[in-house]
C-alpha positions as CSV (number, residue, x, y, z in Angstrom):
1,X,27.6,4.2,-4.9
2,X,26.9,7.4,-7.2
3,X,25.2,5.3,-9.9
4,X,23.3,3.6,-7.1
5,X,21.8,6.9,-5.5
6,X,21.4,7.7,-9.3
7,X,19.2,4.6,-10.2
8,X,17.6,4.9,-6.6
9,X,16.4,8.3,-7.3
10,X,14.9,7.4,-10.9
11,X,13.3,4.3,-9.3
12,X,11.7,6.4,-6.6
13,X,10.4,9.1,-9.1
14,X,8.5,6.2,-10.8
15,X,6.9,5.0,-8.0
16,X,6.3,9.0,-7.3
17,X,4.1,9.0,-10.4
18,X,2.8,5.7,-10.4
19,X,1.3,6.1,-6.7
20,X,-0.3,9.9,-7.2
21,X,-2.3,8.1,-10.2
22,X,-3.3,4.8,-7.6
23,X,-4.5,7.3,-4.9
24,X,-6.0,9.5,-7.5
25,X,-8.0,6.9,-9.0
26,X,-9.3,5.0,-5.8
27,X,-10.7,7.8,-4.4
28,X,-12.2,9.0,-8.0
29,X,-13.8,5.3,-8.2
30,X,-15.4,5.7,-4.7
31,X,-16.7,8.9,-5.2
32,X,-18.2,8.6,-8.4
33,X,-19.7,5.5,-8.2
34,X,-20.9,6.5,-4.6
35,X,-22.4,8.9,-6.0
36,X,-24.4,7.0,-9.4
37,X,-26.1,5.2,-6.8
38,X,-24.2,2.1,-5.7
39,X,-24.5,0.7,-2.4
40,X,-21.4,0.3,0.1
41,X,-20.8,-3.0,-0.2
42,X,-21.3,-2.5,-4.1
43,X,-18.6,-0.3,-4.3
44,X,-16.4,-2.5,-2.4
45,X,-17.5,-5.2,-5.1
46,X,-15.1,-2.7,-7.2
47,X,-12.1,-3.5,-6.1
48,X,-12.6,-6.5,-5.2
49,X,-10.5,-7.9,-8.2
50,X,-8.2,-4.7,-7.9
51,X,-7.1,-6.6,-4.7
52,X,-7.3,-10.3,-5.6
53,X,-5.3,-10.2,-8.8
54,X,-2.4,-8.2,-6.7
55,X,-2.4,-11.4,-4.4
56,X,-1.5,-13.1,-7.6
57,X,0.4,-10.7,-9.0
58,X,2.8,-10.6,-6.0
59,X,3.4,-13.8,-5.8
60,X,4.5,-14.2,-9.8
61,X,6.0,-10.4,-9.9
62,X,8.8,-11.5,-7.4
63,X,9.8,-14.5,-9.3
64,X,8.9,-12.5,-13.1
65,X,11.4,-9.6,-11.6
66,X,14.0,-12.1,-10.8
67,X,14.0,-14.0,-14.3
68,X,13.3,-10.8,-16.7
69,X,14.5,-7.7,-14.6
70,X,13.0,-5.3,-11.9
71,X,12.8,-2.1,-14.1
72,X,10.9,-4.2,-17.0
73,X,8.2,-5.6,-14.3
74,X,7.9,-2.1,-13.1
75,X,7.7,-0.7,-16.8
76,X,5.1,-3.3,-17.7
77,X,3.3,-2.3,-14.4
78,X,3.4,1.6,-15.6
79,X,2.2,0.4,-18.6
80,X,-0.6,-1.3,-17.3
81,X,-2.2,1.3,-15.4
82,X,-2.1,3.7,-18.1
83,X,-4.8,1.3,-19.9
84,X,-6.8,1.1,-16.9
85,X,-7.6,4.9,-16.4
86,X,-8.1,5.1,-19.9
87,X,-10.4,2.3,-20.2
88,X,-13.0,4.1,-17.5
89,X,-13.1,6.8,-19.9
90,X,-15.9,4.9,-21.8
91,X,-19.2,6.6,-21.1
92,X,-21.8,5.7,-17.9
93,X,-23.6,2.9,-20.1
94,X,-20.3,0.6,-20.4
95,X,-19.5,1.1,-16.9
96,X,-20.8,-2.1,-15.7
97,X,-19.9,-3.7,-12.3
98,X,-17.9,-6.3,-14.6
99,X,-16.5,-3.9,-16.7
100,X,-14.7,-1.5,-14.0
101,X,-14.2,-4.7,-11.8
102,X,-12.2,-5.8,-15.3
103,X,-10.0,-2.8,-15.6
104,X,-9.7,-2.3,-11.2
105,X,-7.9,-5.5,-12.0
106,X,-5.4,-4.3,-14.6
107,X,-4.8,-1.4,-12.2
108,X,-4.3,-3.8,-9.3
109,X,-1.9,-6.1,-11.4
110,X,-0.1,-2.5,-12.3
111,X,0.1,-1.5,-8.8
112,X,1.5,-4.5,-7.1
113,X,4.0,-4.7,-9.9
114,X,5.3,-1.5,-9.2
115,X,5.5,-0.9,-5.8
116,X,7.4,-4.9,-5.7
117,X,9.7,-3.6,-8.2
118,X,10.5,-0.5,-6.5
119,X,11.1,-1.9,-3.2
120,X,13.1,-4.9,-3.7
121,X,15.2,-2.8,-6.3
122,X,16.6,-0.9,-3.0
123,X,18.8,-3.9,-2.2
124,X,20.3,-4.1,-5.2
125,X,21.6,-0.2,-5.3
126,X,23.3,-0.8,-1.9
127,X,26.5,-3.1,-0.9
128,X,26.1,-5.3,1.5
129,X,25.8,-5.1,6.0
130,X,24.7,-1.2,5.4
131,X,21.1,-2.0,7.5
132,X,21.0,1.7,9.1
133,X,21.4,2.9,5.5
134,X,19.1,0.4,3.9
135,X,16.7,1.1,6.5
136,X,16.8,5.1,5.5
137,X,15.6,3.9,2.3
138,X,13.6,1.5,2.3
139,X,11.7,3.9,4.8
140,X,12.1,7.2,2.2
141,X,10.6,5.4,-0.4
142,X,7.9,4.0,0.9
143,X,7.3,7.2,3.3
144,X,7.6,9.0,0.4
145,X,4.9,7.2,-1.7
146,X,2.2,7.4,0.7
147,X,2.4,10.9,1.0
148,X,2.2,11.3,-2.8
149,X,-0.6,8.1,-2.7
150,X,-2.8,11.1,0.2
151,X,-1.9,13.8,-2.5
152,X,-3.4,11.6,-5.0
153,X,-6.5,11.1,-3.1
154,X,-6.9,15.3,-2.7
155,X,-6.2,15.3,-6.9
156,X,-8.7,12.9,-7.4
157,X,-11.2,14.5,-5.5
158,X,-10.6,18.0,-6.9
159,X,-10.4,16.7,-10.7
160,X,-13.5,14.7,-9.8
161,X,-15.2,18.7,-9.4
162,X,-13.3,20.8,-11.7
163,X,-12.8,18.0,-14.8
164,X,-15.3,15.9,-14.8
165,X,-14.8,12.0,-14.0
166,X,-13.4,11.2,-17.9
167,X,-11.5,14.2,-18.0
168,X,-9.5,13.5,-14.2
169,X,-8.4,10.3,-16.4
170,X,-7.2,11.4,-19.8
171,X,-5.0,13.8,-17.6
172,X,-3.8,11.2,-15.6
173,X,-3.3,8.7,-18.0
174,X,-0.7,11.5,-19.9
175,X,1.1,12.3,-16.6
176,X,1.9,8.8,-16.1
177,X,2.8,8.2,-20.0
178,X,5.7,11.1,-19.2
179,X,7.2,9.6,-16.4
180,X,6.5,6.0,-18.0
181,X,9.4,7.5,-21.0
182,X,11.3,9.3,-18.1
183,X,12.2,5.5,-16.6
184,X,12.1,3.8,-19.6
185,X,15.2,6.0,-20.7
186,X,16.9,6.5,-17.0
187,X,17.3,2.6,-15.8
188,X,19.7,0.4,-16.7
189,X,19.1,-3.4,-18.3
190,X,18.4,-6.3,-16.1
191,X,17.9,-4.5,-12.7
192,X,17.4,-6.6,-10.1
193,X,17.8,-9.9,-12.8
194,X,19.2,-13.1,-10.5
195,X,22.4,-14.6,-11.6
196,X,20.3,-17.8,-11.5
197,X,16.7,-18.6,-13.4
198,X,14.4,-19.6,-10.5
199,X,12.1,-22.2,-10.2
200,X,8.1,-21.6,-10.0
201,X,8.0,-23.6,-7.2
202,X,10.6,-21.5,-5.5
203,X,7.6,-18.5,-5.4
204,X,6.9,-19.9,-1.8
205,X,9.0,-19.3,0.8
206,X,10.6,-21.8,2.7
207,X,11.9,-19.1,5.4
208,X,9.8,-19.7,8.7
209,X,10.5,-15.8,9.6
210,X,9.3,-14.7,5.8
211,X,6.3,-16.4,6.4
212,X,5.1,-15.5,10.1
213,X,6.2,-11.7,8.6
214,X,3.9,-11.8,6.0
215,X,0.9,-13.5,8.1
216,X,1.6,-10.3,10.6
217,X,1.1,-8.0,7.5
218,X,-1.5,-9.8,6.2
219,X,-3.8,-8.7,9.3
220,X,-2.1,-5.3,9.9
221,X,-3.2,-4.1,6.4
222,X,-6.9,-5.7,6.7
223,X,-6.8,-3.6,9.5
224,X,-6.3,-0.5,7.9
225,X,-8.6,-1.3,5.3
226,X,-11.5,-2.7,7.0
227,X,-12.6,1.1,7.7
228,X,-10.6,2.9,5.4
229,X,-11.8,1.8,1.5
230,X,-15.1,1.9,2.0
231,X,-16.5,2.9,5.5
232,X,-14.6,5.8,6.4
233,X,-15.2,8.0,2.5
234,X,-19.0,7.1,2.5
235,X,-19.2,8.1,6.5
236,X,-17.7,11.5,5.8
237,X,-19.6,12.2,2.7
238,X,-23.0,10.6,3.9
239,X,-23.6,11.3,7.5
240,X,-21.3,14.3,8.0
241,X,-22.2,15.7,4.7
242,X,-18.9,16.2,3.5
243,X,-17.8,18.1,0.3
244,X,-15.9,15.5,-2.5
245,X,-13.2,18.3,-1.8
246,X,-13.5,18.0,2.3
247,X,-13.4,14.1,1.6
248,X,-10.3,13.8,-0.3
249,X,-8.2,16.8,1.6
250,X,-9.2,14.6,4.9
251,X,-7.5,11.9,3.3
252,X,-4.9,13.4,1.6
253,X,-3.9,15.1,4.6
254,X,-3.5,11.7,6.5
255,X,-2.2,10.1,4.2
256,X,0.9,12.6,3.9
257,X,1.2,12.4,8.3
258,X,1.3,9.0,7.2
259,X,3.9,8.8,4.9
260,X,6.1,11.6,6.6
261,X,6.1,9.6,9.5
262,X,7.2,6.5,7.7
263,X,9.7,8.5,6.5
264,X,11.1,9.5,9.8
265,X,10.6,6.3,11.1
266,X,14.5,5.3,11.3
267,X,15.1,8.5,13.3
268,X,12.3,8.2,15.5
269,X,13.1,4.2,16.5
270,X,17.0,4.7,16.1
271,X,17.6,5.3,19.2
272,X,16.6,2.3,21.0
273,X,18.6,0.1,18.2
274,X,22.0,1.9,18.8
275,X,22.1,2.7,15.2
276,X,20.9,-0.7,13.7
277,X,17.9,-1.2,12.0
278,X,14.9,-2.6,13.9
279,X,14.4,-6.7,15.0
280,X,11.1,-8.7,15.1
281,X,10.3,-6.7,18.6
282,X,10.3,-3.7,17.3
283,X,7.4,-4.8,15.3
284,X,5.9,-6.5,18.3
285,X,5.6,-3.9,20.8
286,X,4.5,-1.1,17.6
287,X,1.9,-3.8,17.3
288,X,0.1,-4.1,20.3
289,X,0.5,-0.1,20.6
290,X,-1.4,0.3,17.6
291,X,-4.4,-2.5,19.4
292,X,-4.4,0.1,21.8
293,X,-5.6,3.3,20.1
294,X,-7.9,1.9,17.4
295,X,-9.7,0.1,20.9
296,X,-10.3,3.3,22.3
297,X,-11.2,4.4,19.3
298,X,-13.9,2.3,18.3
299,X,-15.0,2.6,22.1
300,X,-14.9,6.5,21.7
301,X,-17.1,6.4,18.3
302,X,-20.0,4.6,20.2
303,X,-19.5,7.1,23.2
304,X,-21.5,10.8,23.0
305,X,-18.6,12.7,21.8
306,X,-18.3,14.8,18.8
307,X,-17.7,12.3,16.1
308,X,-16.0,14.8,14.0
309,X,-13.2,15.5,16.8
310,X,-12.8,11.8,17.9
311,X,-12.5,10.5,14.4
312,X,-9.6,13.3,13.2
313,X,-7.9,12.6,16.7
314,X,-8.2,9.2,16.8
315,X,-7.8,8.5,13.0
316,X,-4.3,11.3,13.9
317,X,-3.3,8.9,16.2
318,X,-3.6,5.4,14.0
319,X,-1.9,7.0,11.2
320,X,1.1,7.4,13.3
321,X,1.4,4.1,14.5
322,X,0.3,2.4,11.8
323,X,2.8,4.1,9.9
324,X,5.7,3.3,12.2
325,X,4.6,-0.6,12.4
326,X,4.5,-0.6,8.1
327,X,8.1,1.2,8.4
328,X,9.6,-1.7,10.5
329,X,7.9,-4.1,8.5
330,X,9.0,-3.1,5.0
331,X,12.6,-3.0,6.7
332,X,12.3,-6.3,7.9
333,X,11.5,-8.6,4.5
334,X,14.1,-6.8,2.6
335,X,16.9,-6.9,5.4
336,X,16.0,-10.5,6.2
337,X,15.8,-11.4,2.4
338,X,19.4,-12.8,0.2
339,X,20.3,-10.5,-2.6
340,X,19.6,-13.1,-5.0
341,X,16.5,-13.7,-3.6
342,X,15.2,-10.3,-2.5
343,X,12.4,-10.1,-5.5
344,X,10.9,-13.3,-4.5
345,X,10.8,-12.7,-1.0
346,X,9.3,-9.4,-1.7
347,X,6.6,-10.7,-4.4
348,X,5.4,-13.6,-1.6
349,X,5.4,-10.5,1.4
350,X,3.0,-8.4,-1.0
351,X,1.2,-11.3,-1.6
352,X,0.0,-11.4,1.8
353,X,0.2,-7.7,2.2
354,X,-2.4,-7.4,-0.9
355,X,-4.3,-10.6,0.7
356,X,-5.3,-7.8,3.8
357,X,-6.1,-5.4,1.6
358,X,-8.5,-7.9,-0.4
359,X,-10.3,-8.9,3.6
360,X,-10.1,-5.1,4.4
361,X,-11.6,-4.2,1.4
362,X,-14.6,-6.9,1.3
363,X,-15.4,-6.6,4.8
364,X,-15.0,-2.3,4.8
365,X,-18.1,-2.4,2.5
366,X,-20.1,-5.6,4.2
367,X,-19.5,-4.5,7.6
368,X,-20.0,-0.8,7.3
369,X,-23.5,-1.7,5.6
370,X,-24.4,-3.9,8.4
371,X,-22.9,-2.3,11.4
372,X,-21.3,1.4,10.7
373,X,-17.8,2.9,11.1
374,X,-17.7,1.7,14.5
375,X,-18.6,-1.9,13.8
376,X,-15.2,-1.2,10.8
377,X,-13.4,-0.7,14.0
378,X,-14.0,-3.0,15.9
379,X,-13.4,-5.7,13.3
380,X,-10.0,-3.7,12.8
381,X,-9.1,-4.1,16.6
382,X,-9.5,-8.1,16.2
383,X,-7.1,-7.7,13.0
384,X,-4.2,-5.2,14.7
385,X,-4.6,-7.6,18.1
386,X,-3.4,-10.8,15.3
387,X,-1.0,-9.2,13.7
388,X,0.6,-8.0,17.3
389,X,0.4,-11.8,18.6
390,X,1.9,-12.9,15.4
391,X,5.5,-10.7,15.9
392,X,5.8,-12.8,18.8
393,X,7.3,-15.4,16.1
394,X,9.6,-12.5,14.5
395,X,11.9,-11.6,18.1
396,X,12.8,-15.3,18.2
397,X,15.3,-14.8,15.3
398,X,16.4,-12.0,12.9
399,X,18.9,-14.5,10.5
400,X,18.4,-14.4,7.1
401,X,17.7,-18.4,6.3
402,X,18.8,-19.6,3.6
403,X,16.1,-20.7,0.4
């Protein structure tokens, strides 16, 4: 158990330092680019392979993790993004849409291999039938990275003003390179390596409850990023008149709610699961109360209130929610998931988990150019209301099936 809180706690620095850099250089992509002149939808264009190559990479990381190791897929993955952020350090002329669609790509293959590593490494740090403690950390971890992921976003925005674009990258590029050694040096050989060599064709799941999970996280992630990439960083800056500053502390600062709550989600839910870890109706009821507010939200935007107050209340209110339904969710696929088998079932979750943020992240830019924030919202009420009728599958069994 001491070597596995030991290996957990390395694991979760990594992911520590990896995510401040992924939070860091979304919003430093944004912003910049925002502000050379691209359109919206252009800037979505970005990341628009960012997200479609971490749909592929999830579904090979999973079963790469399980043939080669967890800590080398999540050392190649460090690896990875240190060559993106340097590779925007080119000057203004080389920074094609191509080009930085080319190295949003190596950071989304470095991202997804990460933050699958990190997460189906849990399981293997912990004996078996410990749910209320796996829940803790699943929950820690990934609470724990979104708040760094906001802080990120406030250290992008501030190195955007005080270092220049290039120089908010050669300083993040070093900070990951130390932490890249750090784990490199920490974590054992053939973490998270299965006993057996998996098949390709075994990247799929054949678990009826794996898949109706990942279709509910598919839409509850398009959700969040329908307004959030795109819509909700050029609203602030452009029709509120926002600072870059302002603009990444909002975020930041919601982010961290958000990942303090996901944090606390096992103490906040506990109670109603007489110390077990949450079931498929946990996730269905979280659902439909997460419909709820971003409805009245997008209804509110559209009303004659101060936009200002309704969008930090009602944005407030999401994050919470939101943050509670991701909690139960991340619980869920590695509870339900066999120890052998964990990575896979992980990589094919994130698969679909990177599929919403691909949708989110095309239609943040489209639909905010066509119809505003509010029109973001309402498009991410039709995506929460799927995802809540989708759980209806996940209360009609909790068994792990075998694969």
């Amino acid at each position: 158990m001491e070597s596995g809180l030991k290996n957990y706690l390395v694991v979760t620095l990594s992911y520590w330092g990896f995510t401040i850099t992924d939070g860091a250089i979304r919003m430093l992509v944004v912003l910049y680019f925002h502000l050379l002149g691209y359109s919206p939808f252009e800037v979505a264009m970005l990341f628009l392979f960012y997200e479609l190559f971490g749909v592929i990479t999830n579904l090979l990381g999973g079963w790469l993790g399980a043939r080669i190791g967890l800590n080398i897929t999540m050392h190649i993955g460090m690896g990875m993004q240190i060559i993106a952020l340097l590779m925007l350090t080119v000057p203004d002329a080389w920074l094609s849409v191509a080009y930085v669609m080319f190295a949003q790509a190596l950071s989304g293959i470095a991202k997804d291999l990460n933050k699958m590593s990190a997460k189906a490494s849990v399981k293997t740090f912990l004996p078996e039938h410990t749910e209320s403690r796996l829940f803790k950390w699943i929950a820690i971890l990934t609470g724990s990275k979104n708040s760094l992921k906001g802080a990120g976003f406030f250290i992008g925005a501030v190195l955007l003003e005080v270092a220049d674009f290039r120089g908010a990258l050669f300083i993040l590029s070093g900070f990951l390179f130390v932490i890249f050694i750090l784990s490199v040096v920490l974590l054992p050989g053939k973490l998270g390596k299965s006993k057996s060599k998996p098949k390709f064709s075994q990247v799929f799941s054949k678990s009826s409850y794996i898949n109706w999970l990942s279709a509910a996280r598919f839409f509850l992630f398009g959700a969040r990023d329908i307004w959030f990439v795109v819509g909700l960083p050029v609203f602030l800056y452009s029709v509120l008149g926002w600072s870059f500053s302002q603009v990444g502390s909002f975020f930041a600062l919601w982010i961290i709610g958000y990942g303090l709550v996901q944090a606390s989600a096992p103490s906040l839910i506990s109670r109603s699961h007489h110390g077990k870890g949450p079931d498929g109706r946990t996730a269905q009821i979280w659902a439909y109360i997460l419909f709820l507010v971003v409805i009245t939200l997008a209804i509110l935007m559209q009303q004659n209130f101060d936009t200002t107050i309704v969008l930090i209340a009602g944005l407030t209110a999401f994050g919470v929610i939101f943050a509670i339904n991701s909690a139960v969710h991340s619980y869920l696929i590695v509870a339900r998931s066999d120890h052998d088998k964990v990575s896979m079932n992980v990589g094919f979750y994130y698969m679909a988990n990177a599929g919403g943020r691909l949708t989110g992240t095309v239609l943040s830019g489209l639909i905010y150019q066509s119809y505003g924030l509010a029109g973001c919202l309402w498009w991410s009420a039709g995506f929460v209301l799927l995802a809540a009728l989708l759980s209806h599958k996940l209360s009609r069994g909790t068994e792990v099936l075998p694969e």
